[in-house]
C-alpha positions as CSV (number, residue, x, y, z in Angstrom):
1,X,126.6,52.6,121.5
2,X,129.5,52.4,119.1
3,X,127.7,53.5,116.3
4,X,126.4,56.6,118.1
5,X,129.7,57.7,118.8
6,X,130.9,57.4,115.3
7,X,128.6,59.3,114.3
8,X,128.7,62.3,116.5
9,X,132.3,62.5,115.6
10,X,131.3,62.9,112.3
11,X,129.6,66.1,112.5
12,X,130.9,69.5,112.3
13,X,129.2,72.5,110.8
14,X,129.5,76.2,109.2
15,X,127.2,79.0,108.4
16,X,127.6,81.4,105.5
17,X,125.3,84.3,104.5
18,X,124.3,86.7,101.5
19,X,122.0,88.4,99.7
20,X,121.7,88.6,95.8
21,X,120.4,91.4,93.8
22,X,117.8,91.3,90.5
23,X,116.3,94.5,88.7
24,X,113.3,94.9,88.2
25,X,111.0,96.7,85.5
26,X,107.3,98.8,85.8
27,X,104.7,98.3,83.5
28,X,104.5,100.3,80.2
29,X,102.9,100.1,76.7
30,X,106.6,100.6,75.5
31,X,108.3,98.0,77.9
32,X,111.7,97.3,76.8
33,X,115.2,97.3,77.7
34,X,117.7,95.1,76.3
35,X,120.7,96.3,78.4
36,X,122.7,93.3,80.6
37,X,121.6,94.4,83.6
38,X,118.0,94.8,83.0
39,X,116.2,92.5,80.6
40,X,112.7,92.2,80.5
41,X,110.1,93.8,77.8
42,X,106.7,92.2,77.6
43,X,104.0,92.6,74.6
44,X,101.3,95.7,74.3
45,X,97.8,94.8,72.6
46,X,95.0,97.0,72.6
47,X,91.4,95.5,71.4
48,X,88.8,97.6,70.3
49,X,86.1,95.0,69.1
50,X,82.0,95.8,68.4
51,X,79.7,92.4,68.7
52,X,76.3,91.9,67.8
53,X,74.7,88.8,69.8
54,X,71.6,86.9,68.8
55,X,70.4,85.5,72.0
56,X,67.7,83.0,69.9
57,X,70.5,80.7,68.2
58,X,73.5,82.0,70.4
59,X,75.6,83.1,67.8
60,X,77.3,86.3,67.3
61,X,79.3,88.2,64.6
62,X,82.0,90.6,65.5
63,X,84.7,93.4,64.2
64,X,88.1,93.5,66.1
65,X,90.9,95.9,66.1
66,X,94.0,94.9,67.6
67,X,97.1,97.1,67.8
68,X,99.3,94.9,68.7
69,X,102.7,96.4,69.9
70,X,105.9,94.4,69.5
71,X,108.1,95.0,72.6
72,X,110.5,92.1,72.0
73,X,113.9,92.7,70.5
74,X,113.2,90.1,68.3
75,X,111.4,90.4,64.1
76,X,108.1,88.9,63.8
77,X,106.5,87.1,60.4
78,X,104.3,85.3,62.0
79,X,101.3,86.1,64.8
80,X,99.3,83.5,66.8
81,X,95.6,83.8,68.1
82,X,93.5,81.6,70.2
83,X,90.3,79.8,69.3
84,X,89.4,78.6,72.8
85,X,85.6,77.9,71.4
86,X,86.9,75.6,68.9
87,X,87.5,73.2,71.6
88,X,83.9,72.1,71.8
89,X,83.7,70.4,69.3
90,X,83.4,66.6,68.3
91,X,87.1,64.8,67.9
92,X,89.0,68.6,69.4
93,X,91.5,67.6,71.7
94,X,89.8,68.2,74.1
95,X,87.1,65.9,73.1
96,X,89.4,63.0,72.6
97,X,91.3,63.8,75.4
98,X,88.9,63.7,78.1
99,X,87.4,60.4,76.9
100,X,90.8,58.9,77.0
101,X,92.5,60.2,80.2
102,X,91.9,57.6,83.1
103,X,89.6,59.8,85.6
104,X,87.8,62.4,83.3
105,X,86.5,65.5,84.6
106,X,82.9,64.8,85.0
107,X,82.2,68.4,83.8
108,X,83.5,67.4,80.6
109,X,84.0,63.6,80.1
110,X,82.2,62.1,77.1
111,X,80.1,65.6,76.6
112,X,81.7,67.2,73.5
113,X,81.3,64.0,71.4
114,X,77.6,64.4,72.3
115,X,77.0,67.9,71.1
116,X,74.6,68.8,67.7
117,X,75.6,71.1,65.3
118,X,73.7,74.0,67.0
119,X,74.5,73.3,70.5
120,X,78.7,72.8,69.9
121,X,80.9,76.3,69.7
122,X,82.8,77.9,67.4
123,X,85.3,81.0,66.3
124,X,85.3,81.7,62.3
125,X,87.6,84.2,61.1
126,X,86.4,85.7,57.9
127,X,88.7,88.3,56.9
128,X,91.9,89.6,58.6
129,X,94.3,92.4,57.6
130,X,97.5,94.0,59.0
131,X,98.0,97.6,58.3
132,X,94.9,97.2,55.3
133,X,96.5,94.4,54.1
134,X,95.2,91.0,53.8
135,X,96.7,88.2,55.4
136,X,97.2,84.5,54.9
137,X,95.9,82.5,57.8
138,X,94.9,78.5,58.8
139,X,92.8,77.6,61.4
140,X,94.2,74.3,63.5
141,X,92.4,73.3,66.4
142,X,92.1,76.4,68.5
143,X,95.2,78.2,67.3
144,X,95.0,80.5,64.5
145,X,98.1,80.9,62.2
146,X,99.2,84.3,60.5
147,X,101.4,85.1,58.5
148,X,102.5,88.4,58.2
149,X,102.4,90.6,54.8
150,X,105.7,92.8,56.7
151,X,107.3,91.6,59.6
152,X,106.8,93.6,63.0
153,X,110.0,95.2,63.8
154,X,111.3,95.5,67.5
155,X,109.7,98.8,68.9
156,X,107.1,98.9,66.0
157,X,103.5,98.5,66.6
158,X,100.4,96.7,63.7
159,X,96.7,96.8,63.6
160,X,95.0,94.1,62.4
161,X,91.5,93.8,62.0
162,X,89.6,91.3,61.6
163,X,85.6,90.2,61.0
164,X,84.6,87.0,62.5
165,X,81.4,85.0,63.8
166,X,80.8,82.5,66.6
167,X,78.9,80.1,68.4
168,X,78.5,79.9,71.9
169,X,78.8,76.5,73.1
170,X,76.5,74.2,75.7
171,X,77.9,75.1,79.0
172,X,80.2,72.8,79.3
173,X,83.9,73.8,80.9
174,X,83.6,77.6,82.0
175,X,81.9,78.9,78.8
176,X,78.7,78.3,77.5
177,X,75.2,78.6,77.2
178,X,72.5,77.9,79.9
179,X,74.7,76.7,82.8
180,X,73.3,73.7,84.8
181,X,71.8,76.7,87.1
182,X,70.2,78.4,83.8
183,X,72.4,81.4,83.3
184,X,72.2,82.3,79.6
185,X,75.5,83.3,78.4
186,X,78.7,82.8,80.3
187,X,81.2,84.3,78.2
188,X,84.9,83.7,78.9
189,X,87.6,83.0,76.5
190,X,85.0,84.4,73.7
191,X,86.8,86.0,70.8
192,X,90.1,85.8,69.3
193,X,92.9,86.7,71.5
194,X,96.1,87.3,70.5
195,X,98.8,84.8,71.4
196,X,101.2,86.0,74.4
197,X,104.9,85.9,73.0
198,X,108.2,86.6,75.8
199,X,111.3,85.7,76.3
200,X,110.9,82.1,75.9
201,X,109.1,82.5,72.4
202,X,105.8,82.3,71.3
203,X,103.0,79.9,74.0
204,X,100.6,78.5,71.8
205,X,99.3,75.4,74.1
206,X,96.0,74.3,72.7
207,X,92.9,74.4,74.6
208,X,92.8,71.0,75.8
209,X,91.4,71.3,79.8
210,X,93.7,73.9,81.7
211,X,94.9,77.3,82.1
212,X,95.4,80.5,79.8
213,X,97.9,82.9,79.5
214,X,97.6,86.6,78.0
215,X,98.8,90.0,76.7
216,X,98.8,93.2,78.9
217,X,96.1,95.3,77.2
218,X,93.5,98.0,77.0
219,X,89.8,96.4,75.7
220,X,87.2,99.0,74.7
221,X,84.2,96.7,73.8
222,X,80.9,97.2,72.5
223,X,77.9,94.1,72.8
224,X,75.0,94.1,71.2
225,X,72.1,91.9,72.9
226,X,68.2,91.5,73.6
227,X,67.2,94.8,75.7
228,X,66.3,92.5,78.2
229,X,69.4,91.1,79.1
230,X,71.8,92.5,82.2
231,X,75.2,92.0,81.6
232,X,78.2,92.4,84.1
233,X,81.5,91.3,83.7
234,X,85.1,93.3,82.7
235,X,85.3,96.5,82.5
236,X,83.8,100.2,83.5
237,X,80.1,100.9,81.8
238,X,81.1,103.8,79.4
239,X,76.8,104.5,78.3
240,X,74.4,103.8,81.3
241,X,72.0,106.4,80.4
242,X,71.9,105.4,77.0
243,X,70.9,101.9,77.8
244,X,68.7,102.7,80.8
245,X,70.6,101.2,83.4
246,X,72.4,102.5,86.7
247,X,75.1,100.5,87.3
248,X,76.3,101.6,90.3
249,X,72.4,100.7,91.5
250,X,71.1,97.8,89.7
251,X,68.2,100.2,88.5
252,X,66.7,99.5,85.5
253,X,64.7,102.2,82.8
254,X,64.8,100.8,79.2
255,X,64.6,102.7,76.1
256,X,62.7,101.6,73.2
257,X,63.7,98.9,70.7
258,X,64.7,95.3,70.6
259,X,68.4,95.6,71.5
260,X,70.9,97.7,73.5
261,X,74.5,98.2,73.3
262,X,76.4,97.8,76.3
263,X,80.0,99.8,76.0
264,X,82.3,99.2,78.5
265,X,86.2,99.9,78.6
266,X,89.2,97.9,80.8
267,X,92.3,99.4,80.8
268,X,95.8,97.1,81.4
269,X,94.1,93.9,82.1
270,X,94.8,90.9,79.5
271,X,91.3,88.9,79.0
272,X,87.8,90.5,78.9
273,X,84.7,88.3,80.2
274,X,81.5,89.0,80.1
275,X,77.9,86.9,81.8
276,X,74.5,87.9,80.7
277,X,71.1,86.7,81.5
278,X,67.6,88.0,81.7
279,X,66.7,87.8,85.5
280,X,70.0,88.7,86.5
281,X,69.8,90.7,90.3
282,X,72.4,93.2,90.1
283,X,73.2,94.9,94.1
284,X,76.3,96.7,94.9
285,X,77.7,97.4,98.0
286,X,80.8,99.8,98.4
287,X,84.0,98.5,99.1
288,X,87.6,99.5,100.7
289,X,89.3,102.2,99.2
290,X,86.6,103.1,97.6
291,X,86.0,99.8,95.2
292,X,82.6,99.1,94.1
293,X,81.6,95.1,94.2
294,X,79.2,94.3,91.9
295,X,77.0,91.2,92.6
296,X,74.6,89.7,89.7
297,X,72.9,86.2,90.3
298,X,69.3,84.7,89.4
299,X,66.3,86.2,90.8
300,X,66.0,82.9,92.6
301,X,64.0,82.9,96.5
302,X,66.6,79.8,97.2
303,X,69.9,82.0,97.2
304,X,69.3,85.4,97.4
305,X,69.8,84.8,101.3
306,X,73.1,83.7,100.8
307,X,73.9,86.4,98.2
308,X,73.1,89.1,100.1
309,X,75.3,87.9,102.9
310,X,78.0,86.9,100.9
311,X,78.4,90.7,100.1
312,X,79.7,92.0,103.4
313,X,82.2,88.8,103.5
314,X,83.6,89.9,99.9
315,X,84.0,93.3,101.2
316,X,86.4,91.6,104.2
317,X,88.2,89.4,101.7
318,X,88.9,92.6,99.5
319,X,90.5,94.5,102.4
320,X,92.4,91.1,103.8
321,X,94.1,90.9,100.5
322,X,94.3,94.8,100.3
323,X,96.6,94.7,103.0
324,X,98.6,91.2,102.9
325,X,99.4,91.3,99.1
326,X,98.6,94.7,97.6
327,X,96.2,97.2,96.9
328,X,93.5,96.3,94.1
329,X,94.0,98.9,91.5
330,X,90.9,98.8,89.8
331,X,87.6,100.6,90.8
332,X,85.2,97.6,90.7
333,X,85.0,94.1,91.0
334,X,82.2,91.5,89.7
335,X,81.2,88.7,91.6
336,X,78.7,86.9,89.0
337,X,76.6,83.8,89.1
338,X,77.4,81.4,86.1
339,X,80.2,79.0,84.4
340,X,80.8,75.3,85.9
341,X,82.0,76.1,89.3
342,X,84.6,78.8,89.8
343,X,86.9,80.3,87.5
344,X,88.8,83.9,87.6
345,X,89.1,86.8,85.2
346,X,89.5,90.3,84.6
347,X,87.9,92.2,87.3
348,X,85.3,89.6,88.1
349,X,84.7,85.9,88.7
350,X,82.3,83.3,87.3
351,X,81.0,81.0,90.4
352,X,77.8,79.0,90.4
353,X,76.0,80.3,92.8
354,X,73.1,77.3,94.4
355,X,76.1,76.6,97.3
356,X,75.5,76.5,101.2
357,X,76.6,80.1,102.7
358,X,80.0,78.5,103.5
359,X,80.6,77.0,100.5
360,X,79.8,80.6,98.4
361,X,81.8,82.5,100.4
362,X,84.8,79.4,100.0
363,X,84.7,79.7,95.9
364,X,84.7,83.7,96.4
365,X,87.3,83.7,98.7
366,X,89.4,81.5,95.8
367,X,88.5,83.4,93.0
368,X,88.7,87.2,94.2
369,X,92.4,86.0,95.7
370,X,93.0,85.0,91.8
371,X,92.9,88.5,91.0
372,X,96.7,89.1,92.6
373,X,97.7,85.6,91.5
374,X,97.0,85.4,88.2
375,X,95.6,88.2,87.0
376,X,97.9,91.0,88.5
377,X,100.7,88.5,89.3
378,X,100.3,87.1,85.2
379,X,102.3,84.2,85.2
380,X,101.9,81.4,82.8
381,X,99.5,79.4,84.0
382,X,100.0,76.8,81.6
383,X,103.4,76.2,82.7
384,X,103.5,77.3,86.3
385,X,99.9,76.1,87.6
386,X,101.4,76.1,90.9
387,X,102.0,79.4,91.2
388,X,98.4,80.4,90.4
389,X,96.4,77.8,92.2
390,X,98.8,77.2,94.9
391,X,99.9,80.8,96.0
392,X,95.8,81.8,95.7
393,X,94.9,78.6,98.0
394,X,97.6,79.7,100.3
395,X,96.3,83.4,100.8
396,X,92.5,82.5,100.2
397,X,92.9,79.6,103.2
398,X,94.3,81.8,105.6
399,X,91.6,84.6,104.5
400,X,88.9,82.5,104.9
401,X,90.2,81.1,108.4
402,X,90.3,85.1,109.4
403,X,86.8,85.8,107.9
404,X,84.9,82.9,109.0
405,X,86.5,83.6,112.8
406,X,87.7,79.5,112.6
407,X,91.3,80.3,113.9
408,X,92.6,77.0,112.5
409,X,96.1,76.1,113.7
410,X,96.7,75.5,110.1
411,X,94.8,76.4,108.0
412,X,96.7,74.6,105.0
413,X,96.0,70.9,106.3
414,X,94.2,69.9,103.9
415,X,96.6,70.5,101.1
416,X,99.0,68.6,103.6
417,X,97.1,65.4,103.7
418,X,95.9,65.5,99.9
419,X,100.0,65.8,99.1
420,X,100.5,62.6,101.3
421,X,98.3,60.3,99.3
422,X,99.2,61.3,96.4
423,X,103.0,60.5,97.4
424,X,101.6,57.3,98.4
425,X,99.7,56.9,95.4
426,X,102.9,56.7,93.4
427,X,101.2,58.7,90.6
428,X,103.2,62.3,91.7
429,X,104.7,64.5,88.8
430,X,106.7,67.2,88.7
431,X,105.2,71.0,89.5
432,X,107.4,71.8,86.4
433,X,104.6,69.4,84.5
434,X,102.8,71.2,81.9
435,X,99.3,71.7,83.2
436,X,98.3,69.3,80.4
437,X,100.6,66.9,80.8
438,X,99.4,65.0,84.0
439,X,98.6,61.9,84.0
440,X,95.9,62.2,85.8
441,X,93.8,64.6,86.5
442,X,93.8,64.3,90.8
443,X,97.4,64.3,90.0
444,X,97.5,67.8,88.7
445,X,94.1,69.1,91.2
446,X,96.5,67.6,93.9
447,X,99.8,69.5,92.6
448,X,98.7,72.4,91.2
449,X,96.3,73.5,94.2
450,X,98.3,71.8,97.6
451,X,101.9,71.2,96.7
452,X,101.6,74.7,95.2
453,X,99.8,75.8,98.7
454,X,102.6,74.1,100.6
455,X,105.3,75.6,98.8
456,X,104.3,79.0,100.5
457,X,103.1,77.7,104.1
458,X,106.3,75.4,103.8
459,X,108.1,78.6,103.1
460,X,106.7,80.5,106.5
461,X,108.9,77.0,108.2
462,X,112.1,77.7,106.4
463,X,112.5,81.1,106.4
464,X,109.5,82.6,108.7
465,X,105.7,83.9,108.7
466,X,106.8,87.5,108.9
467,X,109.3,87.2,106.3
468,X,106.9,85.2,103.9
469,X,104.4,88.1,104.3
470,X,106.9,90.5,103.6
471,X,107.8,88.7,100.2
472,X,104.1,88.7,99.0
473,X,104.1,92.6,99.5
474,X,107.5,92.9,97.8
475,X,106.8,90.6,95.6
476,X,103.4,92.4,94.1
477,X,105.2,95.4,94.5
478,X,108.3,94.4,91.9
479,X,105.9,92.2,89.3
480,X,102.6,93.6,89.7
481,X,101.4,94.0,85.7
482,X,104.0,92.1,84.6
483,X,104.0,88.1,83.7
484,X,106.8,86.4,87.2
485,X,108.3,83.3,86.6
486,X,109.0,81.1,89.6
487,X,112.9,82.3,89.7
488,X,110.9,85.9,90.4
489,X,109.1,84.6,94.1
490,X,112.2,82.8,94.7
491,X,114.7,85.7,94.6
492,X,112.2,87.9,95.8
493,X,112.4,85.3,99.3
494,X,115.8,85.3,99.1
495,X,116.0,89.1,98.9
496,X,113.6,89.2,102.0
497,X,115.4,86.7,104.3
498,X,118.7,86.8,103.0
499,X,118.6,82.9,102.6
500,X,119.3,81.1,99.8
501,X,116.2,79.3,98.3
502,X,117.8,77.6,95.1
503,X,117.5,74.3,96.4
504,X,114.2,75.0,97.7
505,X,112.5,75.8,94.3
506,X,114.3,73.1,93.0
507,X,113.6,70.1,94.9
508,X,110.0,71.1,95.7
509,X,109.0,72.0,92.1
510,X,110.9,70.1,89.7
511,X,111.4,66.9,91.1
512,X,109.4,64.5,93.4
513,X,111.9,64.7,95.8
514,X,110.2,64.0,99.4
515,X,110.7,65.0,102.7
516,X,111.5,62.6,105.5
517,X,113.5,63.4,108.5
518,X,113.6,61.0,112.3
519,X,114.5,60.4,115.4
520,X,117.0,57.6,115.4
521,X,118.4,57.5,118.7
522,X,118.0,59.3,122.3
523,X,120.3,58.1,124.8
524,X,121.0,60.4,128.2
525,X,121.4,64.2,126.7
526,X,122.0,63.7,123.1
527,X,119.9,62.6,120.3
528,X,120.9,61.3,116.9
529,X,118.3,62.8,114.1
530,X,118.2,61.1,110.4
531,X,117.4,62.7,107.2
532,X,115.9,59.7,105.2
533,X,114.2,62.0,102.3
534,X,116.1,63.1,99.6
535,X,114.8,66.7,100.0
536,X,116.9,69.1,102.4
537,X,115.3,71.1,105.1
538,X,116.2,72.5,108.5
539,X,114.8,71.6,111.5
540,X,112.6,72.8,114.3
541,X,112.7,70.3,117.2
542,X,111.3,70.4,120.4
543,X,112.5,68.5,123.3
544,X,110.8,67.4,126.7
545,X,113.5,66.9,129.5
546,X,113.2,64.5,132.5
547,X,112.7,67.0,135.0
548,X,109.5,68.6,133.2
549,X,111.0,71.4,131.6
550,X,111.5,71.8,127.6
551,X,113.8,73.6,125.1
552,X,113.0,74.4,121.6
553,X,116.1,74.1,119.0
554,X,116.6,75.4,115.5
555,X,119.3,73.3,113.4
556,X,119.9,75.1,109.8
557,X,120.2,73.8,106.3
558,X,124.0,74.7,105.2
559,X,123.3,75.1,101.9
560,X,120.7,78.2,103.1
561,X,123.5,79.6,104.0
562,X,121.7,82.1,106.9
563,X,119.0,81.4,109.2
564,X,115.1,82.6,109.5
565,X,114.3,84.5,113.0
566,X,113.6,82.2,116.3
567,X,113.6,82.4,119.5
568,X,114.8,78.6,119.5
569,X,118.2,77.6,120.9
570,X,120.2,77.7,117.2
571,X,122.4,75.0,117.3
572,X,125.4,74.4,114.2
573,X,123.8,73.7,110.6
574,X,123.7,70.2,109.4
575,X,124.9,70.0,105.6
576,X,122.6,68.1,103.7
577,X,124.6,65.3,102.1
578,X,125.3,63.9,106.4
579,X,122.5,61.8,106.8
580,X,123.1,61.4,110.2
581,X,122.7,64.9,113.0
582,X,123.8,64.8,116.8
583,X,122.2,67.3,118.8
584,X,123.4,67.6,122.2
585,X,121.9,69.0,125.2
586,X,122.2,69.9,128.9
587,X,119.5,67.6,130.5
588,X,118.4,64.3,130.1
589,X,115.6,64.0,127.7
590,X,112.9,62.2,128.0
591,X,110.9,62.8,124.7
592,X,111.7,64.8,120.6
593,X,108.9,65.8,118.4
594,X,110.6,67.4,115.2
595,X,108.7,70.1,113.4
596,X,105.7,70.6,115.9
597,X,104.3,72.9,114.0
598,X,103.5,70.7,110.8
599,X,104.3,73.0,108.3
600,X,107.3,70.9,106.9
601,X,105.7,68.1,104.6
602,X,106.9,65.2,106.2
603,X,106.0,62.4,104.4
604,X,106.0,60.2,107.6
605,X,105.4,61.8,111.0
606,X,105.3,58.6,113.1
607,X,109.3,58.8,113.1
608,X,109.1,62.1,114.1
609,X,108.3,61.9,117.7
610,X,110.1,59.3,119.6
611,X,110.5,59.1,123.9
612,X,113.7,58.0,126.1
């Protein structure tokens, strides 16, 4: 045809390779540098706080210390602290925004609005000082306002301490009271914590539906509560014989009186949670490297089956992640029953627990993986919900597939196919959306958990699985403690492969940008490929020749400027701005299937695969 051979005249190709540098920074109390070459600080809080709980009404009263250490180069006269319990409350944003929003959670939907005095939650803050001084503050929404009596100079460090009293809400969204299972108290996102401030200022989202975002820490905590009550949650027990309880055993011996006080310490973390409940079953079971798992759940015949089992599976998933991202550093971990679903903090998880046995071990799988991406790896989850959801489902799906012995040929499919209809929904946003700012919630569930999953198993396609593994390593290794941004995994890929990943990040996170590459014509030994998506990609292609035989080719992106390992036939890179490719080859062909391996999110595989 003539237009086939006007278009293979077209084409001609180069290849160019290099491999940027970054610094990067451990963790420390004192974390600063403000040199050009090195950058990055991040804020030191550490909490010492004494709570007294009254398990009858479900309100507590509490003292908090906070030294709050200011790492920044900049001068601080004002602080910020979150109310999260606030949000349950009738006409809160969160209220009004789940009753407006298109497709409400059904956790939440009209709930709030529905809530009695007694039953919604609250934080009240009834004195606050800085250095014995007292301090203005306003309460709005779930932020709290302070302004400083003397600013916080870079380097310097201010305790504030503060009285205040709560109310723990109806279970509704993670927190709460007597969860739809009947756990009493599932307390995350309890007291007031300190706003996290960094190089892009202060983050003081309200608590609206999403995620949170934190100061690296040390939390010594003290809690109050009925003698009956077990509690596990953040944290190393600091006075087991005082209470009567052997943690490391589940054994109980009570002393006398109507409450106990429950210490416990967590150093560098930046939440503290903490479940409680009467009938709580508390087994342990060691784990790798020496890690005790912790597992507390309802003395309920219906589950303790699964429970039991799930134990040896948690141990797996502890060494899996041990030795694909990095090694846990703490010396326990929690898995507890209570909260709405499944939901991830400080050296434990919050799952409801009345799940078939694949199901439990699914959410567990989730959350513990949670404990690298977010809660080592801190990023902002608010703003980069990708990068916590997504990364975890990538690592979690691949554990479970290895765990469960289901040796899926991808294990990421189902991110795969929930990313196409929502493409073909037309309702797609930007990963770079704040996490409140979808439009609709399936929208964010969608982008946040696949197209965030996909970024890393669509990352094994362009620059390789064993180079992809090697970044997760590298990159726990360089940000471990420490709060990445999505420029960090990028350049820690780039530094890996030696491939430049700019426009990767770029069109796969902050623009809706799709993939869509064909086969537009096969005529004798050559065949004319298409790139009909606006998003650039290289290509895997397999081709079937007449004579039975087949040869596997590997065409690079120009603007990667290198190439990931492959055993394929490399042929000359295609820049991204030809739309049309010519691939030419030694026998007649007789059929193409481009990417057989499905890890590049074509939007539409039916052009994909054509025959001669």
């Amino acid at each position: 045809m003539k237009i086939f051979s006007k278009i293979s005249i077209l084409l001609a190709l180069t290849v160019l390779s290099c491999k940027p540098q970054q610094e990067t920074m451990s963790s420390d109390k004192n974390m600063t540098s403000y040199s050009a070459s090195s950058t990055y600080w991040q804020q030191h809080v550490d909490y010492t706080m004494d709570i007294d709980m009254n398990v009858n009404n479900y309100q507590y009263t509490g003292t908090q210390k906070l030294v709050y250490t200011n790492n920044s180069p900049d001068v601080l006269d004002k602080v910020y602290y979150h109310l999260y319990f606030n949000a349950f409350q009738l006409g809160s944003e969160m209220d009004v925004r789940s009753r407006s929003i298109a497709d409400p959670s059904p956790k939440i939907g009209d709930r709030i609005s529905k809530l009695k005095d007694s039953e919604i939650g609250y934080l009240k803050i009834n004195s606050l000082t800085q250095n014995g001084q007292a301090l203005t503050h306003t309460t709005e929404g779930t932020i709290l306002e302070v302004t400083l009596a003397k600013p916080i100079m870079p380097g310097a460090s201010a305790t504030f301490d503060m009285n205040f009293e709560g109310q723990v809400p109806v279970q509704i969204r993670r927190s709460g009271r007597n969860n739809k299972e009947g756990v009493a108290l599932s307390m995350t996102q309890w007291y007031p914590k300190m706003a996290e401030y960094d190089f892009e200022g202060w983050h003081t989202p309200p608590y609206i539906a999403r995620e949170f975002h934190g100061v690296w820490g040390d939390f010594d905590v003290k809690i109050t509560i009925d003698k009956d009550y077990v509690i596990g949650g953040t944290g190393y027990l600091q006075n087991p014989n005082e209470i009567g309880y052997g943690y490391e055993t589940g054994t109980v011996k009570r002393p006398e009186g109507n409450t106990l006080t429950w210490h416990f310490k967590a150093p560098n973390v930046h939440d503290f949670t903490w479940a409680a409940d009467p009938e709580f079953v508390h087994d342990t079971r060691k784990g790798p490297n020496g890690v005790t798992l912790h597992f507390l759940y309802k003395n309920d015949p219906e589950i303790r089956e699964n429970w039991k089992n799930l134990q040896p599976k948690t141990a797996e998933m502890l060494e899996y992640y041990n030795e694909y991202i990095g090694q846990y550093p703490y010396k326990q971990y929690s898995v507890i029953q209570g909260g709405d679903g499944g939901m991830e903090y400080a050296m434990c998880t919050l799952i409801t627990g009345k799940r078939k046995f694949g199901s439990l071990v699914g959410v567990t799988a989730h959350e513990l993986a949670h404990t690298w991406f977010q809660f080592l790896l801190a990023t902002n989850e608010s703003k980069h919900e990708w990068m916590d959801e997504g990364f975890t489902s990538y690592i979690s799906h691949r554990c479970m597939d290895h765990i469960m012995d289901t040796n899926k040929e991808n294990p990421h499919k189902g991110s795969y196919m929930g990313y196409f209809s929502l493409v073909k929904s037309g309702k797609e946003q930007p990963l770079t959306t704040h996490a409140d700012r979808y439009e609709y919630n399936r929208a964010y569930s969608i982008s946040a958990y696949g197209k965030g999953e996909i970024f890393m198993s669509q990352l094994e396609y362009v620059i390789g699985k064993k180079n992809v593994e090697k970044t997760l390593r590298k990159y726990f290794d360089d940000f471990k403690f420490k709060h990445p941004t999505p420029n960090d995994i990028k350049r820690t890929a780039e530094k890996v492969s030696g491939i430049h990943l700019d426009w990767y990040l770029t069109d796969w996170t902050q623009t809706t940008n799709t993939i869509d590459y064909g086969v537009k014509e096969i005529k004798g030994n050559t065949i004319v490929l298409e790139r009909i998506g606006l998003m650039p990609m290289p290509i895997d292609i397999t081709v079937n020749y007449a004579d039975g035989s087949s040869e596997e080719f590997y065409i690079p992106l120009r603007m990667m400027r290198g190439e990931k390992p492959t055993t394929a036939t490399q042929k000359a890179d295609w820049a991204w701005a030809y739309p049309y490719y010519a691939l030419e080859t030694n026998k007649t062909v007789k059929s193409v299937e481009i990417d057989p391996s499905q890890l590049m999110a074509d939007i539409n595989r039916d052009n994909n695969v054509a025959r001669q």
